[in-house]
N, C-alpha and C positions, 0 to 999 in steps of 0.2 A: 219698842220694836224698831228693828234698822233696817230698811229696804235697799238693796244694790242691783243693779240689773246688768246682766251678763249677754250683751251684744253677742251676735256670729259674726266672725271672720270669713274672707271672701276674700281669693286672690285674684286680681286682675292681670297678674303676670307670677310666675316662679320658673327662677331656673335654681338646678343645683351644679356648684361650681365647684368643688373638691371634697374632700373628707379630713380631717384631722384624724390624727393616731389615737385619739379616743373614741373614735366612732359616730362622733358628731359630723353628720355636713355641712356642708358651708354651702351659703343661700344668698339669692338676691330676688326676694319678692318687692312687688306691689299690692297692698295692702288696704281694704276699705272694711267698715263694720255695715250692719243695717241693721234696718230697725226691728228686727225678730232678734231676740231675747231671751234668756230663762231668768227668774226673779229668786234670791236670794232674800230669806231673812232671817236675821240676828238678835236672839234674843239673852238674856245673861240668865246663866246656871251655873249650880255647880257643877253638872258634869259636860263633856262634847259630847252630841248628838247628832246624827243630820235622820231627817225622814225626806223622800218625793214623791209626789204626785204617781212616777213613772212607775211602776216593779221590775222594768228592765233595768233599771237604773240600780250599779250595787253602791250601799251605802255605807258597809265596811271602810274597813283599814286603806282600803287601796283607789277608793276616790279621792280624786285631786283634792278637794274642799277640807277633806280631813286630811288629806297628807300637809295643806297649807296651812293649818291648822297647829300642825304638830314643827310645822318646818316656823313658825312663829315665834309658840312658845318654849321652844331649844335655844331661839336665834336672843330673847330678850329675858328666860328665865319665869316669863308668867305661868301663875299655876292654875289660874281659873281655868271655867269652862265656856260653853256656850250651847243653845238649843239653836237647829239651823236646819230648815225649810228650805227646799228647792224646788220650784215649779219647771219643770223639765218642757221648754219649748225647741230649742234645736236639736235636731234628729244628730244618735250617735254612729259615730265611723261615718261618716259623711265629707272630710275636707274644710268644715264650717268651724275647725276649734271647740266644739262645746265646751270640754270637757278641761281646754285651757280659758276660755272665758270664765265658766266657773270658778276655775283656781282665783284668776287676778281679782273676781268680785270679792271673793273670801279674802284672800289678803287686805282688799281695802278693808272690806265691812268688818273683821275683826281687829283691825287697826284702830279704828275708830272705836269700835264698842268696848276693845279691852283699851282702851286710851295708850295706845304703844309711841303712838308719836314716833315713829316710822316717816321716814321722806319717802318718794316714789324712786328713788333711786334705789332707798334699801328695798322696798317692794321688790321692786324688777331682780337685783339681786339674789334676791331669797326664792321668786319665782322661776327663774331663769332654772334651777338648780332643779327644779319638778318638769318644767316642760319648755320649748324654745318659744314656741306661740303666746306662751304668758306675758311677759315683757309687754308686748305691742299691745294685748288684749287688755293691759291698764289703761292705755291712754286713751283708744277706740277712737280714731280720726284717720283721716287718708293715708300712707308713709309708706316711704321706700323701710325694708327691710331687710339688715344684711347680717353677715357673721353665721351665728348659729342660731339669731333671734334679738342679740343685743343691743344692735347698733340699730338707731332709729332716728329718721329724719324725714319729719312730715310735709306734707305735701299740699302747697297752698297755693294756685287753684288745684282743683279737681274738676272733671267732671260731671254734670249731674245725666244719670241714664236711670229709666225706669227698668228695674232688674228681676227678671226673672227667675226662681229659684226652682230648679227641678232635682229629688232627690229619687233614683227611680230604687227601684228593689232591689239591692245591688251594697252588700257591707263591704268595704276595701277597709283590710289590714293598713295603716300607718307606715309599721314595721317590713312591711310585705313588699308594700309599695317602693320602699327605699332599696332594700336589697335586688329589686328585680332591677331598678334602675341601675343600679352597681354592674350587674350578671348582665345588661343588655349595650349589643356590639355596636349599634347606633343609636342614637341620644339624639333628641334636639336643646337648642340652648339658644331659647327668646331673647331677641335684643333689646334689655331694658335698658339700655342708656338713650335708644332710638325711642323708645315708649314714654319714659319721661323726659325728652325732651316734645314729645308730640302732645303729651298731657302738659306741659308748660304754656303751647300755645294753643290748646282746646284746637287741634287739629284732628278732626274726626274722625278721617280717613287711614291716616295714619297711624291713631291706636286701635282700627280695626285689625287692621295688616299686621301690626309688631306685638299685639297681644299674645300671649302664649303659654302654656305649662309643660314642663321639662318632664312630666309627669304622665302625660297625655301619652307620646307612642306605646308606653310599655302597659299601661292600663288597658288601654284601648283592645289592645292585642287579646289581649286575658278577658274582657269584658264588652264585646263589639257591642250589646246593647246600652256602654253610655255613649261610643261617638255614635250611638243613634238620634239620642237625645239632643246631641250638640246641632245633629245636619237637622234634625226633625226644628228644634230653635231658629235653625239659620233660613230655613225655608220659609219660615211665619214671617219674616221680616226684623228680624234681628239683624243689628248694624254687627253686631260679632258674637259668639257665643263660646265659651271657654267652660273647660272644667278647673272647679275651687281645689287647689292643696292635692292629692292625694284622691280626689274624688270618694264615695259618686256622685256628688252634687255636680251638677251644671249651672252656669249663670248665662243667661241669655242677656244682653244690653240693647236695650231698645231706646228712641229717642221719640215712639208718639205712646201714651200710655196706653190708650185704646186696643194698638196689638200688641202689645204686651200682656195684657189682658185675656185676649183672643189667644194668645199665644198658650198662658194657661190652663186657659179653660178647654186646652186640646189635649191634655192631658189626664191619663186616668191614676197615675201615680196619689196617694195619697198625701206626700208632702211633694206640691209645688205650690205656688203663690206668687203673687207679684210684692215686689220691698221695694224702698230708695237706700240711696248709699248717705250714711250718717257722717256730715263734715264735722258738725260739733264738738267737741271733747266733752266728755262723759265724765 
C-alpha cells in the first residue's frame, strides 16, 4: 500500500490580470500549503476504483483523482488499475484546492505505484490540463504563482505566522466566482510585486497592508457574512486576515499562538482550526 498526502492551499495574495481567448485567466498569486491534508492510498488492481470516507464526496467519472487517473494512462498507454482510498480532510468549495491537491497526489502516487517514471514536469503537464492549482499542489512549499498556474517560482524565506482557518457556512462557486469578477465595474488588483518584496525582508508591516484578493470585493458583496469573518479575525488580534482563492475560507495570520487560538475558539463554525504554513517540499 502507497500513502500520499494531499496538503490545502492557501493564498496569501491573488490578483487576476487578464483572460486569454480560451477562457483561462491569467493570475499572480502567493501561495503557501499547511498542514491539514486529505490522505490518499494506492493500492494495485485490476480494475480503478476510488471509495471516501466523506459521501459528499462523488467518486465517479468526474473526480479529479479518476480523471488523473485516466489523463495518465492515455498520456503513457498503461492498462492496469488501481484500488484508491481517500480520507477527505479539506472542506469542498472552500478556496483551499482540495480537490486540486487530490489530483497532484494521485499523479504522484500512481506514478510511483504504476512505475511510469514520469518527471514532475510531465506531472505538472498532464495536471495543468485538469485544473490550474494542480501544478503548485505538486511541489507544496511557498511560491509566487503566475500564468494560468504554470509558472512557479518558490519563495525562500517566508514567513512563519500561526494561521487560522475559518470555513464559515457559505459554498462559493469557483466558476461563479470568476465570472462575477469579469461582470464587476471595480476590481481591486493587490500589489504583489510590493508583498514579495516585503516577504523578502520579513517586513511585517508591510505584508499586512499589501496582502490582498482580487476576489474579496465582488464575494464580499454576494456574501457579507465572510468579510464578517475577516473583521471578526482582525478584531482578535490578527496582524491581517485575508480570504484563500475564491473563498469561503478565511485565513487569519497571527504572530502569538495563544490568540490565534482564542481567536478560534471564537468561533462556532465547524471547520476552523489553527495550522502553520508548510515550507518544506513534500
Amino acid at each position: 500500500m502507497l500513502t500520499v498526502h494531499a496538503p490545502a492551499k492557501v493564498n496569501m495574495a491573488l490578483d487576476i490580470t487578464g483572460k486569454r481567448p480560451d477562457g483561462y485567466h491569467l493570475m499572480r498569486m502567493i501561495n503557501f500549503t499547511c498542514d491539514v491534508a486529505d490522505t490518499l492510498t494506492f493500492e494495485a488492481a485490476d480494475d480503478l476504483t476510488l471509495n471516501c470516507n466523506d459521501p459528499m464526496v462523488p467518486v465517479g467519472g468526474s473526480n479529479l483523482i479518476l480523471k488523473a487517473a485516466g489523463a495518465l494512462k492515455s498520456v503513457t498507454g498503461f492498462n492496469g488499475g488501481a484500488r484508491i482510498s481517500l480520507i477527505k480532510r479539506i472542506p469542498m468549495q472552500a478556496g483551499l484546492a482540495g480537490g486540486s491537491a487530490d489530483c497532484a497526489a494521485a499523479l504522484k502516487g500512481l506514478n510511483q505505484l504504476w512505475q511510469l517514471g514520469l518527471s514532475r514536469d510531465d506531472l505538472a503537464n498532464i495536471g495543468l490540463q485538469l485544473g490550474a492549482d494542480v501544478p503548485y499542489c505538486l511541489d507544496n512549499r511557498p511560491a509566487l504563482v503566475e500564468g494560468i498556474g504554470e509558472i512557479i517560482t518558490p519563495l525562500d524565506p517566508f514567513p512563519d505566522y500561526h494561521v487560522v482557518i475559518v470555513k464559515p457556512d457559505i459554498n462559493v462557486s469557483t466558476p461563479a466566482a470568476f465570472d462575477a469578477f469579469d461582470r464587476a465595474k471595480n476590481v481591486s488588483h493587490p500589489d504583489i510585486d510590493g508583498l514579495l518584496s516585503a516577504i523578502a525582508g520579513d517586513d511585517r508591516a508591510d505584508i499586512a497592508a499589501l496582502a490582498g484578493d482580487a476576489f474579496e470585493p465582488v464575494i464580499f458583496r454576494q456574501y457579507p457574512s465572510i468579510q464578517t469573518v475577516k473583521e471578526k479575525l482582525a478584531a482578535a488580534g490578527a496582524a491581517f486576515a485575508l480570504m484563500s482563492g475564491s473563498g469561503s475560507t478565511v485565513a487569519g495570520y497571527f504572530d502569538d499562538l495563544e490568540k490565534a487560538k482564542a481567536a478560534a475558539n471564537a468561533f462556532t463554525y465547524d471547520l476552523c482550526f489553527v495550522t502553520r504554513i508548510v515550507k518544506e517540499r513534500k
